[in-house]
C-alpha positions in Angstrom: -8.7 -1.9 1.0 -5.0 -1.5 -0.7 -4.6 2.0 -0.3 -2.2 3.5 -2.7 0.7 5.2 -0.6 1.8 7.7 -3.9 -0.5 9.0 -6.1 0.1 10.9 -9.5 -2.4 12.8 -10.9 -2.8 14.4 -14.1 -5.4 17.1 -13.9 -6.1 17.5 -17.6 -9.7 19.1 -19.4 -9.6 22.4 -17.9 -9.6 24.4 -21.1 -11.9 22.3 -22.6 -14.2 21.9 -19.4 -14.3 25.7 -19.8 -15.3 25.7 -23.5 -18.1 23.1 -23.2 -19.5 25.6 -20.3 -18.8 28.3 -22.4 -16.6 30.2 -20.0 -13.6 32.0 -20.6 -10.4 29.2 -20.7 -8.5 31.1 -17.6 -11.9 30.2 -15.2 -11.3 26.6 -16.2 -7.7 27.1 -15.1 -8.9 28.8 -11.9 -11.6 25.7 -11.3 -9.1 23.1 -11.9 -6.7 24.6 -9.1 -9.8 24.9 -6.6 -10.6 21.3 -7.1 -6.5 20.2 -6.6 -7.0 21.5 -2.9 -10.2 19.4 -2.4 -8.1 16.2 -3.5 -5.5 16.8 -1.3 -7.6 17.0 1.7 -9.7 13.6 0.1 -6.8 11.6 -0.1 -5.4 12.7 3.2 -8.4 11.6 4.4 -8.0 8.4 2.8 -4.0 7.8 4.0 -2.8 8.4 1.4 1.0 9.1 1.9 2.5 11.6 -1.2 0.6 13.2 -4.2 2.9 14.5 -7.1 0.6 16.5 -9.0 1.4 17.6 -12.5 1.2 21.6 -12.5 2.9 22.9 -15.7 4.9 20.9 -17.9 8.4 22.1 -19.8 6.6 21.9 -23.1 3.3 24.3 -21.5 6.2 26.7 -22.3 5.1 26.9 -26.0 1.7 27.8 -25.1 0.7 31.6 -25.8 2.5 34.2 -23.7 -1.3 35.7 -22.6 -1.6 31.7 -21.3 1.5 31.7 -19.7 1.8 34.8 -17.9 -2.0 33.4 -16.6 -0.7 30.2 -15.4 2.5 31.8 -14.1 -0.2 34.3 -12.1 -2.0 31.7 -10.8 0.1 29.4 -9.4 2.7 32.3 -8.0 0.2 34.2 -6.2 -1.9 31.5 -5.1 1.6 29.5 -3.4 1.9 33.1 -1.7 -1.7 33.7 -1.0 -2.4 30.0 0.5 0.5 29.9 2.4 0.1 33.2 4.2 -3.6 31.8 5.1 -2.9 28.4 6.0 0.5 29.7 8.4 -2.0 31.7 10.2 -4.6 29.5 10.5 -2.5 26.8 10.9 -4.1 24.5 8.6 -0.7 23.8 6.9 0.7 22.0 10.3 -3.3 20.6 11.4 -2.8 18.9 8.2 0.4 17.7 8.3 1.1 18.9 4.8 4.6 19.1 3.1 5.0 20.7 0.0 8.4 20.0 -2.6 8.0 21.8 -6.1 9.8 19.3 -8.5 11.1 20.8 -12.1 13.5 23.0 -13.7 12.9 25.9 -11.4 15.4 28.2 -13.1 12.8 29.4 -15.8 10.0 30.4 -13.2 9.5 34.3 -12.3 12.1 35.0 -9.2 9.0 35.9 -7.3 7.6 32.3 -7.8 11.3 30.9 -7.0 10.9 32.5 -3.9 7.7 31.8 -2.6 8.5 27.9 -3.7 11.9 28.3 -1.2 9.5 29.6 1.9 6.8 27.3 1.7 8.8 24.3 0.9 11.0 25.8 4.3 7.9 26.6 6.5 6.4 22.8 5.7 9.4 20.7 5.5 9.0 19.0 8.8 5.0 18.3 8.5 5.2 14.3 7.3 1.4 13.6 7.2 1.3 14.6 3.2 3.7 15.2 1.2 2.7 17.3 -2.1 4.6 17.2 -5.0 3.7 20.1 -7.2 5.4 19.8 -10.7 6.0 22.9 -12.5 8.1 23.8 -15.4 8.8 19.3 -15.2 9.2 17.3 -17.7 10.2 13.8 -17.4 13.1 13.6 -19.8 14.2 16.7 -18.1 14.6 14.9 -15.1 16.0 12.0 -16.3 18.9 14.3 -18.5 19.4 16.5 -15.0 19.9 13.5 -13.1 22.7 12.5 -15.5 24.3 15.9 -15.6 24.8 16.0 -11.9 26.1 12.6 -11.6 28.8 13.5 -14.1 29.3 16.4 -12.6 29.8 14.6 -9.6 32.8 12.7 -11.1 31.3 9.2 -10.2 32.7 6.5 -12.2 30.2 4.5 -14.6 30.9 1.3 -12.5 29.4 2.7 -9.4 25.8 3.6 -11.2 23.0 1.8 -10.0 19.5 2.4 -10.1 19.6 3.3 -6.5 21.9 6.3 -6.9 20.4 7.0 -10.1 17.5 7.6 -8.3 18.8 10.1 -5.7 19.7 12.2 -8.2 16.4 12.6 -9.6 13.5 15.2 -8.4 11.4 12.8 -6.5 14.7 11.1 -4.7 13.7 9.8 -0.9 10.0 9.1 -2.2 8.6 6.1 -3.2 7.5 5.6 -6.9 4.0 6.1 -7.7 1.5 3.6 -7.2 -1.1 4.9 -8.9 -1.6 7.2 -12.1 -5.1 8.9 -12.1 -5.7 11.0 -14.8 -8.6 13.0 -15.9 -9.9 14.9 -19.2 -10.3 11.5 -21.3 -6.9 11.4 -22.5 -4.9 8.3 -22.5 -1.2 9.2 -22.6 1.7 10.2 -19.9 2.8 13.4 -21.6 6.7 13.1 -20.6 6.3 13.0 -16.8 8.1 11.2 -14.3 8.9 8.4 -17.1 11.5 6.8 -15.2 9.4 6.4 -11.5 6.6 5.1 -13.4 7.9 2.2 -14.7 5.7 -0.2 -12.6 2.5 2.5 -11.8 -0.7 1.0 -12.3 -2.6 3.6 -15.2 -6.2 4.8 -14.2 -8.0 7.3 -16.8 -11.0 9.3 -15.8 -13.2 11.0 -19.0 -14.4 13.5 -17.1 -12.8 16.9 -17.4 -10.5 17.9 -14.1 -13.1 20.3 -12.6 -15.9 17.6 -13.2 -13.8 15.1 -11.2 -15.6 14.4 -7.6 -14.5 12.7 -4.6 -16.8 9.5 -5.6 -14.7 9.3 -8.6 -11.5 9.1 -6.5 -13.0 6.4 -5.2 -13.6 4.9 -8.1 -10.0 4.8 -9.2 -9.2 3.6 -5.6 -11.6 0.7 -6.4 -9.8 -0.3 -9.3 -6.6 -0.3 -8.0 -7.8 -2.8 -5.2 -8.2 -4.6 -7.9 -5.3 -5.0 -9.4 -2.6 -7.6 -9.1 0.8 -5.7 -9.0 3.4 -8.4 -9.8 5.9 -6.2 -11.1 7.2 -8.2 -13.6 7.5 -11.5 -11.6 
C-alpha cells in the first residue's frame, strides 16, 4: 500500500459531537484531544512520517472568551502535563516523537510559549514522528509572515523562488502534505496551510472528530491508494 508520508488532519465536530450527546461543549473539546493521541500512535504504527494537526486557528480568536480561555487551558496544561509524563516514562523517545508548534505564537499565554519552547527542545532530535501541532495558524498568516521575513531579509525579488519561499514558511524542511483527512462532515480547508496544499489529495470523514476510529483511518488510507497523483502532468 501507498502510505502517505505527511498527513493533515482537520479534527472538526467536537462541539457538535458534544451537543448531539448532550454533553457540555468543553467535554467534546476534551474528547477530541484524547482521540488526537490515539491517531498519532495509529499512524506511527502505520509509517507514517509527519502529522500537522490543526489545533486552533487565528480566526478561533473570535470565539467567546469562556471558549477561549477553555481551549487556551487545555492545550497549555495538557503540552505541560503530557510532556512531564511521557519524559519520565520515556514514551516520548520509545516513540520517536518530535513535536514543532507552527503559528503566530506571539498571541498565546507566556506560560504556553514556554512549555511549546521545552517540549519542542526536549524532542527535537526524536525523527520517528514528527508532529505538527497548529495553534493560533492560519494559512494566509503564514503565507503574509513568510513575505515579511524575506523582505526583511533584504533579498532581491529576482532571487525568489518557490524553494526559498518555502523555507520561510512554518512547515519549511517538511514535505508538503500528502493527504488531507478531515472529520465533522465539512467540506472546506478553513485558511490552513493554503500554500503546502496545493497538490494534497482531499479526504472528508462525516463523522464527528471523537467518533473517528482507527478503521476509519484506514479508510482514508484506502482511498488514497487509490488515487492517481499526477500533479498536474
Amino acid at each position: 500500500m501507498n502510505i502517505p508520508k505527511h498527513i493533515v488532519l482537520f479534527p472538526d465536530g467536537n462541539i457538535r459531537w458534544a451537543k448531539k450527546n448532550g454533553f457540555p461543549i468543553f467535554s467534546g473539546y476534551k474528547k477530541g484531544y484524547e482521540n488526537i493521541i490515539n491517531f498519532c500512535h495509529w499512524c506511527r504504527s502505520r509509517k507514517v512520517k509527519v502529522l500537522t494537526i490543526f489545533g486552533f486557528s487565528s480566526e478561533n480568536w473570535q470565539r467567546s472568551g469562556r471558549v477561549v480561555r477553555y481551549l487556551m487551558s487545555l492545550i497549555g496544561n495538557r503540552l505541560l502535563f503530557n510532556l512531564k509524563k511521557y519524559v519520565k516514562s520515556g514514551e516520548l523517545k520509545k516513540m520517536g516523537l518530535r513535536i514543532r508548534i507552527i503559528g503566530d505564537k506571539e498571541k498565546l499565554p507566556k506560560s504556553m510559549q514556554k512549555a511549546i519552547k521545552n517540549i519542542e527542545e526536549i524532542t527535537k532530535n526524536n525523527s520517528s514522528l514528527f508532529l505538527n501541532l497548529a495553534i493560533s495558524y492560519g494559512g494566509k498568516w503564514d503565507i503574509l509572515n513568510a513575505v515579511k521575513n524575506i523582505t526583511k531579509a533584504g533579498i532581491p525579488a529576482e532571487k525568489i523562488d518557490e524553494k526559498l519561499f518555502e523555507s520561510y514558511l512554518s512547515t519549511a524542511g517538511l514535505p508538503d502534505p500528502d493527504l488531507i483527512i478531515r472529520a465533522g462532515g465539512e467540506l472546506r480547508l478553513s485558511n490552513f496551510a493554503l500554500w503546502q496544499l496545493a497538490y494534497s489529495e482531499l479526504y472528508f470523514c462525516p463523522k464527528f472528530w471523537p467518533e473517528f476510529t482507527e478503521h476509519d483511518l484506514d479508510i482514508a488510507l484506502d482511498e488514497f491508494d487509490k488515487r492517481s497523483r499526477r500533479f498536474g502532468k
